[in-house]
PDB file of N, CA, C and O in Angstrom:
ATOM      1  N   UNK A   1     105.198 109.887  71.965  1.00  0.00           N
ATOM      2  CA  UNK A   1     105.537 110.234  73.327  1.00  0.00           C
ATOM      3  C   UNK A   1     106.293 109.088  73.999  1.00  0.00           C
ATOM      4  O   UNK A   1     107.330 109.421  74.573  1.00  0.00           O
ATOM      5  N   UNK A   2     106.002 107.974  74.023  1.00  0.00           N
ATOM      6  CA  UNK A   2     106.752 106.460  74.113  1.00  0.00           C
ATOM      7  C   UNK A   2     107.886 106.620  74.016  1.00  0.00           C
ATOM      8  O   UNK A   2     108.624 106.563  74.999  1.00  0.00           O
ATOM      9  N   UNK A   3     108.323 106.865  72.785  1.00  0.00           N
ATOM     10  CA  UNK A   3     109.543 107.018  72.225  1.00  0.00           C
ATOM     11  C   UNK A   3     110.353 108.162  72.738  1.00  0.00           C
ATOM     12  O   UNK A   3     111.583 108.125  72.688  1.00  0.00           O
ATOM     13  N   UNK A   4     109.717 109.147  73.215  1.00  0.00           N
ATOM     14  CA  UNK A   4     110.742 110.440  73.829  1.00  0.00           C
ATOM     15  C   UNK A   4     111.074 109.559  75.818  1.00  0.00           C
ATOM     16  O   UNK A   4     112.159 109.602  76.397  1.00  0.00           O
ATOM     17  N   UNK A   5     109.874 108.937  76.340  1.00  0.00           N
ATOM     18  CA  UNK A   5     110.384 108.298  77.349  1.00  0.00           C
ATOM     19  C   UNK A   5     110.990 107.495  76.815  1.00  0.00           C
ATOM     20  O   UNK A   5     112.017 108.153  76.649  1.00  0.00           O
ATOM     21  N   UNK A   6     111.218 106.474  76.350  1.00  0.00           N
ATOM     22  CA  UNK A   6     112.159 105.443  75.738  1.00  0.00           C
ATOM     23  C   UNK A   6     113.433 106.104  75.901  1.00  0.00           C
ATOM     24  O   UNK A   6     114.384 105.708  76.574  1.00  0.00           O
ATOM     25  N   UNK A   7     113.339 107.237  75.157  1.00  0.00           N
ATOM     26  CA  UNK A   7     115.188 107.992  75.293  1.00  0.00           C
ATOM     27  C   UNK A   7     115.723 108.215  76.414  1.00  0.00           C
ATOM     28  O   UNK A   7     116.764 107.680  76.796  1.00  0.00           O
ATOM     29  N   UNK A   8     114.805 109.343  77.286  1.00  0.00           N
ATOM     30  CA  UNK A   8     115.163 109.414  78.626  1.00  0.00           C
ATOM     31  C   UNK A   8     115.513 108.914  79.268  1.00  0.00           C
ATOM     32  O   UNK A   8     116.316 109.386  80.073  1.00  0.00           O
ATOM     33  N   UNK A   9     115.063 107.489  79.296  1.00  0.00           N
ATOM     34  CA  UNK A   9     115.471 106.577  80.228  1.00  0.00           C
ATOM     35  C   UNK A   9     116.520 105.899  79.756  1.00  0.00           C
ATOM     36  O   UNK A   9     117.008 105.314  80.723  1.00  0.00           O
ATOM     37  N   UNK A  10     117.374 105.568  78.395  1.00  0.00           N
ATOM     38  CA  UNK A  10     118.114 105.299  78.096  1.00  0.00           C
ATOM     39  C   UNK A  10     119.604 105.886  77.973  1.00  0.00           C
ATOM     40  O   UNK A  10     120.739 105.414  77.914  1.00  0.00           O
ATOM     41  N   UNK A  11     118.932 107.332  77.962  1.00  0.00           N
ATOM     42  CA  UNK A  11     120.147 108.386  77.960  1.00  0.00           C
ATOM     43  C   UNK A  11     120.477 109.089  79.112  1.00  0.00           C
ATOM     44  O   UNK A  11     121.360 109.943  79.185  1.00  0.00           O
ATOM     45  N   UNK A  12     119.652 108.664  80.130  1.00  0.00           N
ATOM     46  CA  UNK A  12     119.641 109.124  82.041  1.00  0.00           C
ATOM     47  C   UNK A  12     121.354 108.429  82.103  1.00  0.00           C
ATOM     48  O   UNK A  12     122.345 109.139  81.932  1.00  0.00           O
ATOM     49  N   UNK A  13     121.388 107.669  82.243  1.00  0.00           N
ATOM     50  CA  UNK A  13     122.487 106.742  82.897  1.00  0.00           C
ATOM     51  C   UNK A  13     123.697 107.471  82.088  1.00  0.00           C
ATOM     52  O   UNK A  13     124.613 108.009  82.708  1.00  0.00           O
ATOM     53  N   UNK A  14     123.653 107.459  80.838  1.00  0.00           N
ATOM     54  CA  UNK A  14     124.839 108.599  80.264  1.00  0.00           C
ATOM     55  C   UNK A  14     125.073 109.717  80.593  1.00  0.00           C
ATOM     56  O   UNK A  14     126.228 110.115  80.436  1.00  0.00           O
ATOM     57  N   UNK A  15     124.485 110.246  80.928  1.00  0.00           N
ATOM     58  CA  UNK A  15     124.068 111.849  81.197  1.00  0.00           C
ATOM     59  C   UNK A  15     124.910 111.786  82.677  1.00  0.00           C
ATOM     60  O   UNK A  15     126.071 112.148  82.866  1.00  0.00           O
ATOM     61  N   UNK A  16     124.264 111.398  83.345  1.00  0.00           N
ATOM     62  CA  UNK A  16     124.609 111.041  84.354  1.00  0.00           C
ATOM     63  C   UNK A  16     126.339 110.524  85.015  1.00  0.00           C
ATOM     64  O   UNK A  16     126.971 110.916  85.996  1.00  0.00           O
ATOM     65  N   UNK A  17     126.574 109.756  84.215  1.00  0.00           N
ATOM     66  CA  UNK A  17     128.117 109.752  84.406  1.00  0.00           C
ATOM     67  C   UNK A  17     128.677 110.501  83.213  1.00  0.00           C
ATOM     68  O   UNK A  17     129.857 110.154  83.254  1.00  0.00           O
ATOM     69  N   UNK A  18     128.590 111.077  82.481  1.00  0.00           N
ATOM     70  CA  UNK A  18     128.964 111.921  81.685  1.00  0.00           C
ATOM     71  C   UNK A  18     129.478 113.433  82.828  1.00  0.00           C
ATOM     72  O   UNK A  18     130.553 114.017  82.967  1.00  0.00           O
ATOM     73  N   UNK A  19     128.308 113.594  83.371  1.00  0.00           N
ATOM     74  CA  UNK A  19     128.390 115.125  84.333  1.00  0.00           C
ATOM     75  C   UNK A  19     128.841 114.458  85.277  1.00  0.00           C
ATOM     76  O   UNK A  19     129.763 115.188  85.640  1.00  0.00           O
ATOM     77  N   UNK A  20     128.862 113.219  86.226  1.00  0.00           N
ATOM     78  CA  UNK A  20     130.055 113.553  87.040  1.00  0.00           C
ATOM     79  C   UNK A  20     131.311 113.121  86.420  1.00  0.00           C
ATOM     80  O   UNK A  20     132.221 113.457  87.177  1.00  0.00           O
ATOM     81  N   UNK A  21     131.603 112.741  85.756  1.00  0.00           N
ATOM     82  CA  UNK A  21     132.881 112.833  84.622  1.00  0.00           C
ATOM     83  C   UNK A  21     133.197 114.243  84.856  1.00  0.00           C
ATOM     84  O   UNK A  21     134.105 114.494  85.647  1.00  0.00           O
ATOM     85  N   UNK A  22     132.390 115.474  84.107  1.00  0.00           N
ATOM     86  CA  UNK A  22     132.917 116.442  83.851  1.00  0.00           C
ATOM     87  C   UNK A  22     133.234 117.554  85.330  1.00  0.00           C
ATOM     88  O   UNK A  22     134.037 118.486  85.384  1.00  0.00           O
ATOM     89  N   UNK A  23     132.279 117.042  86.440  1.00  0.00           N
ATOM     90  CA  UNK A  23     132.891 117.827  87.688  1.00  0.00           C
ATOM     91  C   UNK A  23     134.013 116.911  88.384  1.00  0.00           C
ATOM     92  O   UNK A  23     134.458 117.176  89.501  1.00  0.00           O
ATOM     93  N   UNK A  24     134.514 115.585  87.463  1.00  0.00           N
ATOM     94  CA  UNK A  24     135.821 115.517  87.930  1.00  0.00           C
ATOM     95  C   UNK A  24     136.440 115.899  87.763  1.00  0.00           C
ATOM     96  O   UNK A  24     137.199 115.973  88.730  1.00  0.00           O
ATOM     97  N   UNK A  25     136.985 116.646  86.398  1.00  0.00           N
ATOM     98  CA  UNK A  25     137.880 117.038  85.391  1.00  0.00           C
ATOM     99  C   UNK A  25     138.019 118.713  85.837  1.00  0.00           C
ATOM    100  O   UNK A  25     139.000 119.432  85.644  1.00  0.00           O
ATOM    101  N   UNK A  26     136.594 119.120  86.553  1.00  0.00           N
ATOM    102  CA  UNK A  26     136.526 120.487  86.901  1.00  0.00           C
ATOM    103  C   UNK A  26     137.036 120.340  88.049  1.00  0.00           C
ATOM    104  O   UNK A  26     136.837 121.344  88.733  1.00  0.00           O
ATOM    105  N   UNK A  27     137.813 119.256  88.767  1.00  0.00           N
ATOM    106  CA  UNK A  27     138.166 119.262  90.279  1.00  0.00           C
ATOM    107  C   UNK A  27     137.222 118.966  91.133  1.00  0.00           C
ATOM    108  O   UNK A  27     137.591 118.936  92.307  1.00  0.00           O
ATOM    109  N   UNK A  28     135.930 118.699  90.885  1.00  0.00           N
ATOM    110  CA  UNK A  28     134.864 118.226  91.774  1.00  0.00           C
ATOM    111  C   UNK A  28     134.319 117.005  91.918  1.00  0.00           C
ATOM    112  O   UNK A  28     133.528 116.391  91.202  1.00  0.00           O
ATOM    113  N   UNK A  29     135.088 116.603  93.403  1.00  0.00           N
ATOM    114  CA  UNK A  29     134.208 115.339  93.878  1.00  0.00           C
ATOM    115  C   UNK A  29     132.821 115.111  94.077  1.00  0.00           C
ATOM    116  O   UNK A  29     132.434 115.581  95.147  1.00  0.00           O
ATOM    117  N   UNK A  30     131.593 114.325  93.140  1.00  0.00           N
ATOM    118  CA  UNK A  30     130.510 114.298  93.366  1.00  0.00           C
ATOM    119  C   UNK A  30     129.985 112.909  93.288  1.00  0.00           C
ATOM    120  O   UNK A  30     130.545 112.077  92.574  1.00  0.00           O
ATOM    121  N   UNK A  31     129.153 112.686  93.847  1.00  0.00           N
ATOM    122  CA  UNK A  31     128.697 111.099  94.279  1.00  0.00           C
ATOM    123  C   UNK A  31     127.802 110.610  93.523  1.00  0.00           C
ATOM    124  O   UNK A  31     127.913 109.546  92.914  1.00  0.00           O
ATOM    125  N   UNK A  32     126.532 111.595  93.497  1.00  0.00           N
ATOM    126  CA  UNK A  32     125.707 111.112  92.139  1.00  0.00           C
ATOM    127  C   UNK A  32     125.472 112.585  91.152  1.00  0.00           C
ATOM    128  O   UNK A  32     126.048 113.638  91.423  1.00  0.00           O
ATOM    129  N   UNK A  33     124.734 112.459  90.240  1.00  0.00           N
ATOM    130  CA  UNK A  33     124.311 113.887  89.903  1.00  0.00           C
ATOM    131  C   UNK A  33     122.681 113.280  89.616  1.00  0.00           C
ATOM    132  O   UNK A  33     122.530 112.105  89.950  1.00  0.00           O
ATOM    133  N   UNK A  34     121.523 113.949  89.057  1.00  0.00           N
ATOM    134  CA  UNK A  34     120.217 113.785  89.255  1.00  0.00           C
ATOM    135  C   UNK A  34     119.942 114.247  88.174  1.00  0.00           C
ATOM    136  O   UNK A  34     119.753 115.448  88.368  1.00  0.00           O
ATOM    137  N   UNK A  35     119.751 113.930  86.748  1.00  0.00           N
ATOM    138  CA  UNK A  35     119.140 114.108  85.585  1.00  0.00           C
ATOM    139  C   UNK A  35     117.590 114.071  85.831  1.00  0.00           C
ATOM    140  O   UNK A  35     116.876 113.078  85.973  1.00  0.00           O
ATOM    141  N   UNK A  36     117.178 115.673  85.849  1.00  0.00           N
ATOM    142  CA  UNK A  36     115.781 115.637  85.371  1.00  0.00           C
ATOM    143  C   UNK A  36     115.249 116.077  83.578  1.00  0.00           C
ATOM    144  O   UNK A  36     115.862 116.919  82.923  1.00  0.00           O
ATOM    145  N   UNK A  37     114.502 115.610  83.250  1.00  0.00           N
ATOM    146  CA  UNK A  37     114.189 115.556  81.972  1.00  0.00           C
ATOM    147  C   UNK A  37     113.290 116.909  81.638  1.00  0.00           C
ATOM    148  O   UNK A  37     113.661 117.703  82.502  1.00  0.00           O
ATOM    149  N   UNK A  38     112.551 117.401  81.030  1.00  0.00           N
ATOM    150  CA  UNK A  38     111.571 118.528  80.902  1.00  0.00           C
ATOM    151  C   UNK A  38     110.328 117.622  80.819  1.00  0.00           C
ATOM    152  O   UNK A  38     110.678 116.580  80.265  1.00  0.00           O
ATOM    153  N   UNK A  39     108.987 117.588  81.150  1.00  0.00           N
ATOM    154  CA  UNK A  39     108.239 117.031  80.927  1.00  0.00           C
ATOM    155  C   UNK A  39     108.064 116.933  79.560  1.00  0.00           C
ATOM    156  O   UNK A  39     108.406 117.790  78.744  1.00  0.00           O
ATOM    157  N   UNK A  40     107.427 115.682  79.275  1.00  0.00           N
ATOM    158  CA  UNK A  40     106.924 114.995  77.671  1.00  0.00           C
ATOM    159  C   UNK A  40     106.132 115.756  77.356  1.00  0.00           C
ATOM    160  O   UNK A  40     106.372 116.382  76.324  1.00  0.00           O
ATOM    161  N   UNK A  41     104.626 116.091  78.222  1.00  0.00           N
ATOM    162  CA  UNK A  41     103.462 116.662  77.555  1.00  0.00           C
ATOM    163  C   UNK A  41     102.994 117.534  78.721  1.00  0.00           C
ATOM    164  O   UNK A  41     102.730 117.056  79.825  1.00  0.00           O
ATOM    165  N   UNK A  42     102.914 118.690  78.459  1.00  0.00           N
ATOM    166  CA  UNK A  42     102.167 119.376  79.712  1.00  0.00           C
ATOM    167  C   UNK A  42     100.182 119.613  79.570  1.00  0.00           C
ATOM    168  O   UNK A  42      99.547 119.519  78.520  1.00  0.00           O
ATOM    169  N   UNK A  43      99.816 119.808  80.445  1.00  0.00           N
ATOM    170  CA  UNK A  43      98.459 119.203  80.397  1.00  0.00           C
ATOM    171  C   UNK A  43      97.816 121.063  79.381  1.00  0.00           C
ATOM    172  O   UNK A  43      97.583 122.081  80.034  1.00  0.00           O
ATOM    173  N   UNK A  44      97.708 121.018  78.160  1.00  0.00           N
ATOM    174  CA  UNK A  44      97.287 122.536  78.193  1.00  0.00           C
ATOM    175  C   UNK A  44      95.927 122.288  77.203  1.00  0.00           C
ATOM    176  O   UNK A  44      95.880 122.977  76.184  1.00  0.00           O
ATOM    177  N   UNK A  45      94.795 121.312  77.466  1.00  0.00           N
ATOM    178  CA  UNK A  45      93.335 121.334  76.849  1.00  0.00           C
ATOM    179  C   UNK A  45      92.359 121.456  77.567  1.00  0.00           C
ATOM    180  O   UNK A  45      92.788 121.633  78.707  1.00  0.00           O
ATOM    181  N   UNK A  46      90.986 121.466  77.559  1.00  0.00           N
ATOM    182  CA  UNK A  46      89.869 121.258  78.450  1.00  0.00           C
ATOM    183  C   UNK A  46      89.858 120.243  79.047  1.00  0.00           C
ATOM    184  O   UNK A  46      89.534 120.338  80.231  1.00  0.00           O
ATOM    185  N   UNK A  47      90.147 119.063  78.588  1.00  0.00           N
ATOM    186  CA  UNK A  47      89.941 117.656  78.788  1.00  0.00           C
ATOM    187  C   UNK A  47      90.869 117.445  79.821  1.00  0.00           C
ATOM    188  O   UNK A  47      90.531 116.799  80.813  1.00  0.00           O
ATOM    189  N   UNK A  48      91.864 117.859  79.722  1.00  0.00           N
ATOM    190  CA  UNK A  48      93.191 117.584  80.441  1.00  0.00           C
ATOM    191  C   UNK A  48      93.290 118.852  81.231  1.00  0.00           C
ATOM    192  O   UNK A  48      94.358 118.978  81.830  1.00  0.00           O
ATOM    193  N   UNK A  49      92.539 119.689  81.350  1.00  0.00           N
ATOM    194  CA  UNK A  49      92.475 120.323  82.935  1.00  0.00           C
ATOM    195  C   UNK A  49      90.990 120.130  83.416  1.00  0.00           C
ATOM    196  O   UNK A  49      90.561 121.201  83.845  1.00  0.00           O
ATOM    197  N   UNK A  50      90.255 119.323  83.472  1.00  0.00           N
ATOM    198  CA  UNK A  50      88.970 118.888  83.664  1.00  0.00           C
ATOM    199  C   UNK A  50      89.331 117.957  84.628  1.00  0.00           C
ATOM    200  O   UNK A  50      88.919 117.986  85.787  1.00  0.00           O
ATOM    201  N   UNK A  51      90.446 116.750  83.961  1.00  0.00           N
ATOM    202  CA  UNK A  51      91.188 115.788  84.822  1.00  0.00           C
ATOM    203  C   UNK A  51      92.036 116.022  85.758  1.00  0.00           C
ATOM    204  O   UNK A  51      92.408 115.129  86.520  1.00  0.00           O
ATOM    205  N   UNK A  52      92.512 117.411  85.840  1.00  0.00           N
ATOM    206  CA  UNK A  52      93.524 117.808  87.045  1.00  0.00           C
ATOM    207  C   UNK A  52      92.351 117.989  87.861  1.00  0.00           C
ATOM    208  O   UNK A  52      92.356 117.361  88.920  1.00  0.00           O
ATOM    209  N   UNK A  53      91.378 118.682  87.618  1.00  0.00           N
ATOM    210  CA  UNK A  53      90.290 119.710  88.268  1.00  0.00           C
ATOM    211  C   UNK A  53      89.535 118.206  89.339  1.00  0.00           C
ATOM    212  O   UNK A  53      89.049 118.482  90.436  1.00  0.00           O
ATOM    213  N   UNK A  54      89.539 117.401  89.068  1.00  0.00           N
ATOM    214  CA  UNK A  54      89.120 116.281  89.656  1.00  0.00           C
ATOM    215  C   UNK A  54      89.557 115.508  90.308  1.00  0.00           C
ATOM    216  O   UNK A  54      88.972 114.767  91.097  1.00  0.00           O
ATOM    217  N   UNK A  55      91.072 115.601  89.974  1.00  0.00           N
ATOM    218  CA  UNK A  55      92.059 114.889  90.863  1.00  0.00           C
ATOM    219  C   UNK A  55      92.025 115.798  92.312  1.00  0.00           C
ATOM    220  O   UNK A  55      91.939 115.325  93.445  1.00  0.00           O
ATOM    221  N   UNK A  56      92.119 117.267  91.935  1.00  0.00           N
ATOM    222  CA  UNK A  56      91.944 117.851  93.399  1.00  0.00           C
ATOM    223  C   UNK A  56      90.991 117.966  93.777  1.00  0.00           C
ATOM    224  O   UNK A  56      90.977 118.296  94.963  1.00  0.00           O
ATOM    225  N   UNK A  57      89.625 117.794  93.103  1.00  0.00           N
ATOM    226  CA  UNK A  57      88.495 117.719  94.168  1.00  0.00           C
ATOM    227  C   UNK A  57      87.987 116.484  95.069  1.00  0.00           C
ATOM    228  O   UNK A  57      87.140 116.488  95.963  1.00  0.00           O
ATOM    229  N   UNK A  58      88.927 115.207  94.451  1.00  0.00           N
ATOM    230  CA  UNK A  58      88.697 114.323  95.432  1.00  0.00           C
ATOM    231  C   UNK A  58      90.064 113.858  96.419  1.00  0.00           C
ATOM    232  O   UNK A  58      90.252 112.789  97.000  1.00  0.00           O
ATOM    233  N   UNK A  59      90.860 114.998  96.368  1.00  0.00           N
ATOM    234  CA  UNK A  59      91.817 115.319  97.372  1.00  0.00           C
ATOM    235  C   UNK A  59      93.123 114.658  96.941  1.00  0.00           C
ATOM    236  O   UNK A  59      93.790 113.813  97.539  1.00  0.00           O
ATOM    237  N   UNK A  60      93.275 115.089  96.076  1.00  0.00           N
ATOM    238  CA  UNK A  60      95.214 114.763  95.210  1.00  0.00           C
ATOM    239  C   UNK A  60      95.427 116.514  95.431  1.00  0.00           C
ATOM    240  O   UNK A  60      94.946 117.483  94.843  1.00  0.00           O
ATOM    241  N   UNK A  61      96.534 116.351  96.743  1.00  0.00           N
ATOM    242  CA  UNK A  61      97.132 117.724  96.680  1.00  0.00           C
ATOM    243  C   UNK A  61      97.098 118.430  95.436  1.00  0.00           C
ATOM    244  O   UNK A  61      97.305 117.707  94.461  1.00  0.00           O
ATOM    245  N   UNK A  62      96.913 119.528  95.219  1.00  0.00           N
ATOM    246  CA  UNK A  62      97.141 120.549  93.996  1.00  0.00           C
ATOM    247  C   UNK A  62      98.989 120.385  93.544  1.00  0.00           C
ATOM    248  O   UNK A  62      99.488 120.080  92.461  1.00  0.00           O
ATOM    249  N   UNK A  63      99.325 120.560  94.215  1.00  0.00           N
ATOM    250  CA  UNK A  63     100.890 120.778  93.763  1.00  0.00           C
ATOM    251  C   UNK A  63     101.342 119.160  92.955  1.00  0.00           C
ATOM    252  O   UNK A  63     102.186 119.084  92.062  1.00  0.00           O
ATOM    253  N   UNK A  64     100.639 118.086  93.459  1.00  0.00           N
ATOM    254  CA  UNK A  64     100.553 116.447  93.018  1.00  0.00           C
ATOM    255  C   UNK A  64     100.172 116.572  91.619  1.00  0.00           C
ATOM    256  O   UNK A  64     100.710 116.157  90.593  1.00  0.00           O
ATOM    257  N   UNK A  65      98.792 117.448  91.889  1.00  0.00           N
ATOM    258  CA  UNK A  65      98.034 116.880  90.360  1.00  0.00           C
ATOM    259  C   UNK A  65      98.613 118.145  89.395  1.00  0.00           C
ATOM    260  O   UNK A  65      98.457 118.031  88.180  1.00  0.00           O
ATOM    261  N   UNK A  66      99.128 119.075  89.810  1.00  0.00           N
ATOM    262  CA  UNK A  66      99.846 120.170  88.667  1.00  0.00           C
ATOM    263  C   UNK A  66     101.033 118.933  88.248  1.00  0.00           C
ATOM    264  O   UNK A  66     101.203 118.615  87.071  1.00  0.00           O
ATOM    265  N   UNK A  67     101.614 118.461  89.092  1.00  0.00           N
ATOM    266  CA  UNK A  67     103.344 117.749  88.402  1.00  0.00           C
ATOM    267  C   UNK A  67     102.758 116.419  88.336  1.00  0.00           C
ATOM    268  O   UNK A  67     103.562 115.491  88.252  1.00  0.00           O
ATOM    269  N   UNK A  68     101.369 116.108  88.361  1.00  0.00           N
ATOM    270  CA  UNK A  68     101.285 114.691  87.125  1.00  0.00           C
ATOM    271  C   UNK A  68     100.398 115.233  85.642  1.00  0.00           C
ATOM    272  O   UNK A  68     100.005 114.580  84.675  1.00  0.00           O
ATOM    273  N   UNK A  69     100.281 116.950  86.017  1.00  0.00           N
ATOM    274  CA  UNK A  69     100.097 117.408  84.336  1.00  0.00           C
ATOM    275  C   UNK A  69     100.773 117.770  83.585  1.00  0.00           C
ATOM    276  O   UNK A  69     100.333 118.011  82.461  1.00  0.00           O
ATOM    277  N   UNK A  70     102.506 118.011  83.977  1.00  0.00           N
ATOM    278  CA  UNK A  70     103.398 118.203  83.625  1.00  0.00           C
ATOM    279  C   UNK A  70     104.502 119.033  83.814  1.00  0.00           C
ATOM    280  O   UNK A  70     105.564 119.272  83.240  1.00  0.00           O
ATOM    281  N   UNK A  71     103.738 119.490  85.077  1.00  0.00           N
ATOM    282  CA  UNK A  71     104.805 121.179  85.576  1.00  0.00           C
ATOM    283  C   UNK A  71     105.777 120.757  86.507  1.00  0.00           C
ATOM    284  O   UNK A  71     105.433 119.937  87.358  1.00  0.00           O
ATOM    285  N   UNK A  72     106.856 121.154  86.489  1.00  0.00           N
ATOM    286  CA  UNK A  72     108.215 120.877  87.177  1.00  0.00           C
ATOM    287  C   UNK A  72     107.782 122.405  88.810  1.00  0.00           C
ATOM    288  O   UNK A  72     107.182 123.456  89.038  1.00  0.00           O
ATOM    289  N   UNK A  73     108.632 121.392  89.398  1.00  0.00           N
ATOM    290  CA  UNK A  73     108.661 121.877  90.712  1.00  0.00           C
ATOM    291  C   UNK A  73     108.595 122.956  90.646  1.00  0.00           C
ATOM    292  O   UNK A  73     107.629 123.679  90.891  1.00  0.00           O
ATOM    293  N   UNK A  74     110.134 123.353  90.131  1.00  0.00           N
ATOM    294  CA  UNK A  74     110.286 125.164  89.939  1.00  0.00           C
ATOM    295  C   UNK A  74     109.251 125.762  89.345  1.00  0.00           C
ATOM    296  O   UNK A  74     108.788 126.669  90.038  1.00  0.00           O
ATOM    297  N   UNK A  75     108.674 125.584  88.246  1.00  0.00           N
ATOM    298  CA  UNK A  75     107.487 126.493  88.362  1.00  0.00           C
ATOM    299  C   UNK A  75     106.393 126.282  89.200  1.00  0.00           C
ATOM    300  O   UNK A  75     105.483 127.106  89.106  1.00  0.00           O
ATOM    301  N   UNK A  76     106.284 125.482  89.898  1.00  0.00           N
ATOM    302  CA  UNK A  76     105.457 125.554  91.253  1.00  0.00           C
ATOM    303  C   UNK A  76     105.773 126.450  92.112  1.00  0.00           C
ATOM    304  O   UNK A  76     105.150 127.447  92.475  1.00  0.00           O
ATOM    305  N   UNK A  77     106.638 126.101  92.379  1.00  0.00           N
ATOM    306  CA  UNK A  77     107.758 127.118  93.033  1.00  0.00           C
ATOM    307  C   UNK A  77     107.551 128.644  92.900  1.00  0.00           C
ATOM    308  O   UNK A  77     107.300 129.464  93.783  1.00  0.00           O
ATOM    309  N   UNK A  78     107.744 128.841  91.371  1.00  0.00           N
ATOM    310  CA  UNK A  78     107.289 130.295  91.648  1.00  0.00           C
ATOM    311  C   UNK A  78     106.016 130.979  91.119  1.00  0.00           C
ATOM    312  O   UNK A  78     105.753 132.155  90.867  1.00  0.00           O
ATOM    313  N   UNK A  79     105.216 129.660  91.026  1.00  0.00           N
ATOM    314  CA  UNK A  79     103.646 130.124  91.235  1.00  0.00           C
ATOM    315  C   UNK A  79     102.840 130.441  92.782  1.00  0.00           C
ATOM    316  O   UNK A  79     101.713 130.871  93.027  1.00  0.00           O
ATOM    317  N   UNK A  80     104.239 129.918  93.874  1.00  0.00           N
ATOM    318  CA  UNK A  80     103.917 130.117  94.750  1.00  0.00           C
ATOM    319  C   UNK A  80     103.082 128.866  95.569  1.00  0.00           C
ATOM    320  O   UNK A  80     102.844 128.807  96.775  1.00  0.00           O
ATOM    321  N   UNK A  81     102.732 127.924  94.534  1.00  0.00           N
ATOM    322  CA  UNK A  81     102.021 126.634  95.116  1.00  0.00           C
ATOM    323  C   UNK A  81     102.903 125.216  96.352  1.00  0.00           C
ATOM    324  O   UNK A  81     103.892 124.492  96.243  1.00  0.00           O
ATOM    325  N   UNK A  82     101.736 125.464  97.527  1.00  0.00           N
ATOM    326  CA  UNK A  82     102.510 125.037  98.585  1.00  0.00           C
ATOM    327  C   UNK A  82     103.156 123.884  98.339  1.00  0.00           C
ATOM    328  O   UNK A  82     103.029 123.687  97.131  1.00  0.00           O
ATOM    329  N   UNK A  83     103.741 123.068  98.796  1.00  0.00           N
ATOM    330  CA  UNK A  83     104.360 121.776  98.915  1.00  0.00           C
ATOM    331  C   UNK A  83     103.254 120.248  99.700  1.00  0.00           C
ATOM    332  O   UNK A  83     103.135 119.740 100.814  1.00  0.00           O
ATOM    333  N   UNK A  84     102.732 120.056  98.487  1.00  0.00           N
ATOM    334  CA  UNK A  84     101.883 118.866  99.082  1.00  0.00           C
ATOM    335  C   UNK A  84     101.042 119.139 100.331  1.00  0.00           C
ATOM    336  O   UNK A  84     101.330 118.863 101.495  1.00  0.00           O
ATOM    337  N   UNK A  85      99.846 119.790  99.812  1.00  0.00           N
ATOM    338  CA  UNK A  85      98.854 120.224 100.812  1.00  0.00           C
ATOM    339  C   UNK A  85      97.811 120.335  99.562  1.00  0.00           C
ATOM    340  O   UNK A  85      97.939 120.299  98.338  1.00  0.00           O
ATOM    341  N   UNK A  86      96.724 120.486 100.460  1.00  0.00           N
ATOM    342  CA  UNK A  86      95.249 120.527  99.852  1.00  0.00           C
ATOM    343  C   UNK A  86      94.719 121.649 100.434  1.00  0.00           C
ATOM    344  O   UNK A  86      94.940 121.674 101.645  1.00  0.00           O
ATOM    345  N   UNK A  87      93.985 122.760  99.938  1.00  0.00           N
ATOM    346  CA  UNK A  87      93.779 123.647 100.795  1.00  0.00           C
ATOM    347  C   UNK A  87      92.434 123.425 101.071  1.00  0.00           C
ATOM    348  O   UNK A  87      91.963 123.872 102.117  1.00  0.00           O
ATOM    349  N   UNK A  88      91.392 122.476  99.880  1.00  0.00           N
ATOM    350  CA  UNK A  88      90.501 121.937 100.149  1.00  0.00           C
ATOM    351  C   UNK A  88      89.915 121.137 101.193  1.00  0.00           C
ATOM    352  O   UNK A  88      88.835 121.091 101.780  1.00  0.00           O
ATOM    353  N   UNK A  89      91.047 120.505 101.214  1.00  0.00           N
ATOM    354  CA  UNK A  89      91.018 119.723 102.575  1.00  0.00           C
ATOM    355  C   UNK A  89      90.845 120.088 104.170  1.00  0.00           C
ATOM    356  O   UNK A  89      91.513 120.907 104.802  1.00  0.00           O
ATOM    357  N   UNK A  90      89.848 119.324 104.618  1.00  0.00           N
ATOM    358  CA  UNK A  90      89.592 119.958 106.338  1.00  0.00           C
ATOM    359  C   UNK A  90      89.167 118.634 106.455  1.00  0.00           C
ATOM    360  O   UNK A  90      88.760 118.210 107.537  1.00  0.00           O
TER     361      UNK A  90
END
């Protein structure tokens, strides 16, 4: 897993001027572009939703502790899960 971050982060900066390279060439002025990666490991055992399950019961927004188990926004998004809130929370 080391080694797949190792790449990412080495191949961000290419990627990166690579695509605005190519929306120059397409006629498009762009300033930065934003390489997101797919997550490394998504959380899918007992153990590792035991540890989400705890992060939100001592109040790590749900939508926090889903995207430090590995889920990208968009499928938050269309699970419908709010934007950094706790519903636990009062």
């Amino acid at each position: 897993m080391n080694k797949i971050v190792d790449r990412q982060t080495w191949l961000g900066d290419e990627w990166r001027a690579m695509s605005v390279f190519a929306w120059k060439v397409a006629g498009i002025e762009v300033d930065t572009v934003t390489v997101e990666w797919m997550p490394v490991q998504v959380v899918n055992d007992k153990e590792g939703w035991d540890a989400v399950a705890a992060k939100i019961a001592t109040g790590v927004p749900v939508r926090q502790a889903l995207m430090e188990a590995g889920y990208r926004s968009e499928q938050l998004d269309a699970w419908g899960i709010p934007d950094f809130e706790n519903p636990d929370a009062a």
